[in-house]
C-alpha positions in Angstrom: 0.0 0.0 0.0 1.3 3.6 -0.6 2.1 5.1 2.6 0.7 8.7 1.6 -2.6 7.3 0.9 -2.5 7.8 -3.0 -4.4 5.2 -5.3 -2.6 1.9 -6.1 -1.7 0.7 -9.3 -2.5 -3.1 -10.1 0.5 -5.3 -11.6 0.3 -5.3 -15.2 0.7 -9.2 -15.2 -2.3 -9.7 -13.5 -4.6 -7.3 -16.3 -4.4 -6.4 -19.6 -1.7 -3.9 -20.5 -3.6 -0.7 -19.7 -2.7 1.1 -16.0 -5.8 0.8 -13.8 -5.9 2.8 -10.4 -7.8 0.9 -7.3 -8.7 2.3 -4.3 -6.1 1.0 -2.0 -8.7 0.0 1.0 -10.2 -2.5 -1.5 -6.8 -3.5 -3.4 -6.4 -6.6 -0.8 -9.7 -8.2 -1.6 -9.3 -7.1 -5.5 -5.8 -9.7 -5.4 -7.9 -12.4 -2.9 -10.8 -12.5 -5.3 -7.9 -12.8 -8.7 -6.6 -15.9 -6.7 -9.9 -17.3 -6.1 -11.2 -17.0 -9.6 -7.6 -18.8 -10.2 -8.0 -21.4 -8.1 -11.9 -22.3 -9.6 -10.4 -22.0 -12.7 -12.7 -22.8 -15.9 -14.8 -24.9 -13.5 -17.2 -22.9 -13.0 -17.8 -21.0 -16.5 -17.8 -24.3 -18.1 -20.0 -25.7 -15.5 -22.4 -22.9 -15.9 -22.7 -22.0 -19.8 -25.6 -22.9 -21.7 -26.1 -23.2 -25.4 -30.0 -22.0 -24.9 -31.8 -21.0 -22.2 -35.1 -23.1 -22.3 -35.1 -26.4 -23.8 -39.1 -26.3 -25.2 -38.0 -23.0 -26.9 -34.9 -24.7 -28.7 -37.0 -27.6 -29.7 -39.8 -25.6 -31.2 -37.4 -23.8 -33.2 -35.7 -26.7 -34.8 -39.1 -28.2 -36.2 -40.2 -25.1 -37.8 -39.2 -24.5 -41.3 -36.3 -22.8 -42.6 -35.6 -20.5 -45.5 -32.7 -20.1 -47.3 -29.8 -18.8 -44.9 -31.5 -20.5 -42.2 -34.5 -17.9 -41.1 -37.3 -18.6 -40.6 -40.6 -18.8 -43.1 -43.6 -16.5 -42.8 -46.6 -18.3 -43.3 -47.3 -16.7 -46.8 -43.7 -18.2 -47.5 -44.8 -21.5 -46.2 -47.9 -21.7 -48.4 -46.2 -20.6 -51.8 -43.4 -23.1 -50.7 -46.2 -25.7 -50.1 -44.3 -26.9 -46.7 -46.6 -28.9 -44.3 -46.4 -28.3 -40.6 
């Protein structure tokens, strides 16, 4: 900690390479909460990460009908098409 009270500045290992000034009262948990997230690793954001949010949602949209591109059709698109739902 700086002895005249002054903000801190993080390591520039530990962030990307631009300077960012702390508040030094908060600069100890700012480090224990680095070597936490270390520690956990990509346990948790792996653990965590969905590909959708709601699985009736997902499968509703992969039996509707696509377009070209992948979008989906409008009914008037469906009729011209002649696709059955």
């Amino acid at each position: 900690m700086d002895i005249a009270g002054g903000p801190e500045v993080v390591p520039a290992y530990l962030i990307s390479s631009t300077v960012i000034f702390v508040n030094p009262k908060q600069y100890g948990r700012i480090l224990q909460r680095r070597m936490m997230r270390e520690k956990l690793g990509l346990k948790i954001s792996t653990s965590f990460k969905r590909k959708y949010y709601y699985e009736s949602r997902h499968k509703h949209a992969l039996a509707r009908p696509r377009g070209t591109g992948g979008r989906f059709l409008t009914k008037s698109e469906m009729n011209s098409h002649e696709f059955n739902l």
